[in-house]
C-alpha positions in Angstrom: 0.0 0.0 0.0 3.1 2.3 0.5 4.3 1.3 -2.5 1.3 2.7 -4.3 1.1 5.9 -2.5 4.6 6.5 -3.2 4.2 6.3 -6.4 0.9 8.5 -6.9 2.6 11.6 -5.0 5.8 10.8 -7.5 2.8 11.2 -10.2 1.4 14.0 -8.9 4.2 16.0 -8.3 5.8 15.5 -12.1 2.6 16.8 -13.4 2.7 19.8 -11.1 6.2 20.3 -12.8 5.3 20.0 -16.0 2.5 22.5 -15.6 4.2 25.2 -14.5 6.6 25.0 -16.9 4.1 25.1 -19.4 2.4 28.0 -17.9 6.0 30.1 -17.6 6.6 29.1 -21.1 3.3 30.7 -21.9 3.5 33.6 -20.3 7.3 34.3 -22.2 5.4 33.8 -25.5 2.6 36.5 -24.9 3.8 39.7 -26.7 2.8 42.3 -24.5 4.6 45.3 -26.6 2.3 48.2 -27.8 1.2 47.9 -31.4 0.0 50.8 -34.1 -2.4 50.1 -36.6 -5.2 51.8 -38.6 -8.7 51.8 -38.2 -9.6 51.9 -41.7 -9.5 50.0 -44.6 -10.0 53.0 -47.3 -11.3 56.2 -47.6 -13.4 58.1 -50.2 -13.5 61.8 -50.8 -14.1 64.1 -53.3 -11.6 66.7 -54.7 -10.8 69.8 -52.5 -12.0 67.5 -49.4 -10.3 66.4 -46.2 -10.0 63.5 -44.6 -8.8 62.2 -41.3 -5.9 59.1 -41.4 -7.1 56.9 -38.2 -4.9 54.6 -36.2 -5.2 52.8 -33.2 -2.3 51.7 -30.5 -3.0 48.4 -29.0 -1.8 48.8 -25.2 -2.5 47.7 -21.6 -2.0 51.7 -20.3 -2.3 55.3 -21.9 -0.5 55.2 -25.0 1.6 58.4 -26.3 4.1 58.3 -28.7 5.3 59.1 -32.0 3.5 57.7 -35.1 5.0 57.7 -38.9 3.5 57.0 -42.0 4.7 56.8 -45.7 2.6 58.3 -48.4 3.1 56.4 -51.7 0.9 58.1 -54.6 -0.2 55.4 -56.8 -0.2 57.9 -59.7 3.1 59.3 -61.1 1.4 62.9 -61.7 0.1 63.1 -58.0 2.4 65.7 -56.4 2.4 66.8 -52.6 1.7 70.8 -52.3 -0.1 70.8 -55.7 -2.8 67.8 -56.0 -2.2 67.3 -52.1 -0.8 68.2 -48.5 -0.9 66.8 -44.8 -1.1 68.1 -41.6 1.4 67.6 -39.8 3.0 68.6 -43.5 5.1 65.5 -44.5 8.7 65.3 -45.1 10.2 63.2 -47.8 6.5 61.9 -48.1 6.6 60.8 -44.4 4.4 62.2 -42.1 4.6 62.1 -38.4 2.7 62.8 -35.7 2.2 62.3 -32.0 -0.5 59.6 -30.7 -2.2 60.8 -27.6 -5.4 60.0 -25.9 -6.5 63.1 -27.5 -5.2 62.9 -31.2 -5.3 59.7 -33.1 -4.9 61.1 -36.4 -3.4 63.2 -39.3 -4.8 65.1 -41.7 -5.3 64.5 -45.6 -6.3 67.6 -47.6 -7.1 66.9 -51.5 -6.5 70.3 -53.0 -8.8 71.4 -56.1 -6.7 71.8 -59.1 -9.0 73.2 -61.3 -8.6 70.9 -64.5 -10.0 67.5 -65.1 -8.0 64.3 -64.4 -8.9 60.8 -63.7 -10.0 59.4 -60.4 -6.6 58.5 -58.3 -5.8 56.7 -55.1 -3.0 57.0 -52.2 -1.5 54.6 -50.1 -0.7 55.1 -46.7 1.9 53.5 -45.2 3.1 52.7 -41.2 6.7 52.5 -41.2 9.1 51.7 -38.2 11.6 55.1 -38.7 11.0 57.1 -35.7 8.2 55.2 -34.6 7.4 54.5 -31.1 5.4 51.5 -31.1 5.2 48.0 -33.0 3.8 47.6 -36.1 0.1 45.7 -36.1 -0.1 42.6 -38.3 -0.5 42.5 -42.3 -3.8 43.7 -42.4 -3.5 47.1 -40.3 0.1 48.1 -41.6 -1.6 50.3 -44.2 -4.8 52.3 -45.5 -5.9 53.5 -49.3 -7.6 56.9 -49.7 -9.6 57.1 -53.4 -9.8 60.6 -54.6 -12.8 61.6 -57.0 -12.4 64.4 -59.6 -15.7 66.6 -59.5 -14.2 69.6 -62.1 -16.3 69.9 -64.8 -14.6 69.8 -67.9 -14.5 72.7 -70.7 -16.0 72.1 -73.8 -14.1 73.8 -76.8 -14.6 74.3 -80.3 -12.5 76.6 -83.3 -13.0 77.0 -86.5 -11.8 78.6 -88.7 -12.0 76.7 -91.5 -8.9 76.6 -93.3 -8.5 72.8 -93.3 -11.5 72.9 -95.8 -11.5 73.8 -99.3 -14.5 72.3 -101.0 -15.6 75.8 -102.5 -19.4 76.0 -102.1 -19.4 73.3 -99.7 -20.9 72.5 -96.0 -18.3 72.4 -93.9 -17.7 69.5 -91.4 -19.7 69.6 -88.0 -22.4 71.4 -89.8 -25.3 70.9 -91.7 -27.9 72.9 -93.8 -31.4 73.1 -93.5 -33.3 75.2 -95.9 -36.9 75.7 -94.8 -39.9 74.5 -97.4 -40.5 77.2 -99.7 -37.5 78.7 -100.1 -34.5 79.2 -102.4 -32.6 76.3 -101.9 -29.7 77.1 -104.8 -27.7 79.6 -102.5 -27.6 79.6 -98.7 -24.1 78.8 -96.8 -21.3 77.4 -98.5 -17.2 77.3 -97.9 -15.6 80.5 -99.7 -12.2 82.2 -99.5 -13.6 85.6 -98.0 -12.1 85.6 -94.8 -10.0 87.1 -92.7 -7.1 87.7 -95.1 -8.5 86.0 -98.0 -8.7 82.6 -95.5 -11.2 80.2 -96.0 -14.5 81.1 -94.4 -18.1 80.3 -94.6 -20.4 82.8 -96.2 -24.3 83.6 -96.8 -25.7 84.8 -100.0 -28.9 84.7 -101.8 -27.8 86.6 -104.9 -28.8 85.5 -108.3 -30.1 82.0 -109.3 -34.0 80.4 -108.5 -36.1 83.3 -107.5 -36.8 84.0 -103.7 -36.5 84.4 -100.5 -33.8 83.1 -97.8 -33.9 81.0 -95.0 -31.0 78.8 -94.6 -29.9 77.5 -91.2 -26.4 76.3 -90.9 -26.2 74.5 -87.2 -23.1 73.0 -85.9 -23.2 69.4 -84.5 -24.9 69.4 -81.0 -22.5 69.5 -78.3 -22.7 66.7 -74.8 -23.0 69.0 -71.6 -22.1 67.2 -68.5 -23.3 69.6 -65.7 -21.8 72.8 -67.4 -23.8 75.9 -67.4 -21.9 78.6 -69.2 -21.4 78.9 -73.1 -19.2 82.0 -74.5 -19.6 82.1 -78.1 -17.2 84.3 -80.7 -16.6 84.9 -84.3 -15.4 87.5 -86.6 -18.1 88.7 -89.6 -18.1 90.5 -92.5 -20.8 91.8 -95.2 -19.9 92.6 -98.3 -22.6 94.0 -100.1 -26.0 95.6 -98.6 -29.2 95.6 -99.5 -31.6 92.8 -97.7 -30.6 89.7 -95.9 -29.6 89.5 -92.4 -28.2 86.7 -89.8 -30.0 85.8 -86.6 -27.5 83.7 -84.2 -29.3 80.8 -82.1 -29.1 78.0 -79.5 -31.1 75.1 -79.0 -31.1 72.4 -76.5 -33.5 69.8 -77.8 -32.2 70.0 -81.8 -31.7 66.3 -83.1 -31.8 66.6 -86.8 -33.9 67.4 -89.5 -35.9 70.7 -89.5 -35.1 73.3 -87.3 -38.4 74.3 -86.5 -39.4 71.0 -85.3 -37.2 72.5 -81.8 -37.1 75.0 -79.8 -34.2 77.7 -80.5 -33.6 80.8 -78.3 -32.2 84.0 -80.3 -29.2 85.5 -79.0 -30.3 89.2 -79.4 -26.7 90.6 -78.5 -25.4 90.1 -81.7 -27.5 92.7 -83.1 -26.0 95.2 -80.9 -22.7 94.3 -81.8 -22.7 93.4 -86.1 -21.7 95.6 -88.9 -24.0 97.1 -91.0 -24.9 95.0 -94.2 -22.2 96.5 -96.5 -19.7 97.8 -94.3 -16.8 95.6 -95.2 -15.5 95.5 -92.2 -14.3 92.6 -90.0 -16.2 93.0 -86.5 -15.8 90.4 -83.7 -18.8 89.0 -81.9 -18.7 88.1 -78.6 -22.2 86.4 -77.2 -22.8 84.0 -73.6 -25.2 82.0 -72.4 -25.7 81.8 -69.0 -27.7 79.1 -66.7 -27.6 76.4 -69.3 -29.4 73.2 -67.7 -30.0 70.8 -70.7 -28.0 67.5 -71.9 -27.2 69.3 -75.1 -26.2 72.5 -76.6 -26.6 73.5 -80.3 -25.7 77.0 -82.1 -27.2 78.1 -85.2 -26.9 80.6 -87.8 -30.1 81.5 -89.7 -29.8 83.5 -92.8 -33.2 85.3 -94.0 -34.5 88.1 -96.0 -31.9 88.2 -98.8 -33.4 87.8 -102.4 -32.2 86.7 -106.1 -32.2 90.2 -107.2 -31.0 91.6 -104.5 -29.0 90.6 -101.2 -26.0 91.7 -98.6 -23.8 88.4 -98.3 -22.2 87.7 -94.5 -18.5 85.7 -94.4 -18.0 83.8 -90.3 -14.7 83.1 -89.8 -12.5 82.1 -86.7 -16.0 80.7 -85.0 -15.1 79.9 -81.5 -17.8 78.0 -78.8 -16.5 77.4 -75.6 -18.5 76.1 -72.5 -18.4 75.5 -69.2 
């Protein structure tokens, strides 16, 4: 019976052992050292926004401590102090900052650039230069922020027509419609009348089919995309008088066909501003357009009254249409 006992204490006390071994060898493996991470996965903003770079320091007491983080555009044309900045400003696209109980974060400021460019993303970093804690596992080590571009872009259109020399022709991004019922041998067609003996387009109604003009020459219709604001220029000249005059015109419903089948809105101005019929003088027109909220924008130039036996001709050259 002593025999037995003896050997159950033996027993007992080798597992005692081997149990608090086990437990000091556990305690040695548990990795009590303060560890920085981020909160986030990603961020979204818009252009001109800010955004605030989370991260969180895994410790058993008040944290405080000095916290560094690479930037790494993932765009070569991203640059700091023009597309973007920090605060605390980076340094050698580091920025550092000091974790407290009562800052946690940095400061990401997309600045607004004022041209259009396509969406782009940056990737923030933790690195261990002149940082006071550990770095948190894979998945915390760094954040994305994705920056969306809301500038609206600038539409732009020049002619002035000198890449086209089909004499009497339409020229390209433009069509002619002549209304039922009248003269349809004349109208608009390409001539060399413009601004020192350039190309141009030009309105006449002399000679030919007896009658009366109206001719519309419209340029093709142009995709808005939330801009509001259309400036329109061109230079014009009339070389002989007598009747026949141009009316200048938008439209944000024209498709095709007739253009009376839309709705067109006169841009009175011009009248203010164009040379008498006959004056043979070059005179610049400068027209706008202001609170634009359509899909579409089309300008038109309609040329009316001039007869066969009689009729002042108008040259447009250098036609520029920009909006925004």
């Amino acid at each position: 019976m002593k025999t037995i006992n003896n050997i159950f204490k033996i027993t007992l006390g080798l597992f005692l052992i081997i149990g608090i071994t086990s437990c000091e060898d556990e305690a040695v493996n548990f990795d009590l050292n303060e560890k920085v991470g981020f909160t986030g996965k990603s961020y979204a903003i818009e252009e001109g926004q800010s955004q605030s770079i989370e991260v969180y320091v895994n410790s058993q007491s008040e944290a405080n401590g000095n916290v560094s983080v690479e930037i790494i555009p993932l765009q070569d044309d991203l640059e700091y102090g023009v597309d973007y900045i920090t605060i605390p400003a980076a340094v050698n696209n580091v920025v550092s900052f000091n974790y407290n109980s009562d800052n946690n974060s940095f400061e990401f400021v997309s600045l607004d650039n004022d041209y259009v460019q396509p969406a782009s993303s940056i990737l923030f970093k933790l690195i261990s230069e002149n940082n006071d804690f550990s770095i948190g596992q894979a998945g915390v080590q760094s954040t994305q922020i994705f920056i969306s571009d809301n500038d609206i872009p600038v539409l732009n259109r020049f002619y002035d027509f000198n890449d086209q020399t089909n004499k009497y022709g339409i020229p390209a991004e433009f069509t002619e419609e002549i209304i039922d019922g009248f003269k349809t041998d004349r109208g608009w067609g390409l001539r060399e009348y413009g601004v020192d003996g350039s190309w141009a387009v030009n309105a006449s109604g002399y000679g030919g089919d007896a009658g009366t003009e109206n001719a519309w020459l419209i340029n093709d219709a142009m995709t808005l995309s939330g801009q509001t604001t259309a400036t329109i220029s061109f230079d014009i000249f009339s070389n002989y008088s007598g009747p026949g005059r141009i009316k200048v015109l938008y439209s944000t419903d024209y498709t095709s066909g007739s253009p009376l089948d839309a709705n067109w809105t006169e841009l009175t101005d011009y009248d203010t501003q164009a040379p008498a019929a006959g004056s043979r003088t070059w005179t610049t027109i400068n027209l706008d357009v202001q609170e634009l909220n359509a899909d579409k924008f089309v300008i038109a130039f309609q040329f009316i009254e001039a007869t066969s036996s009689s009729s002042s001709s108008w040259v447009i050259d250098n036609l520029s249409i920009n909006i925004e």
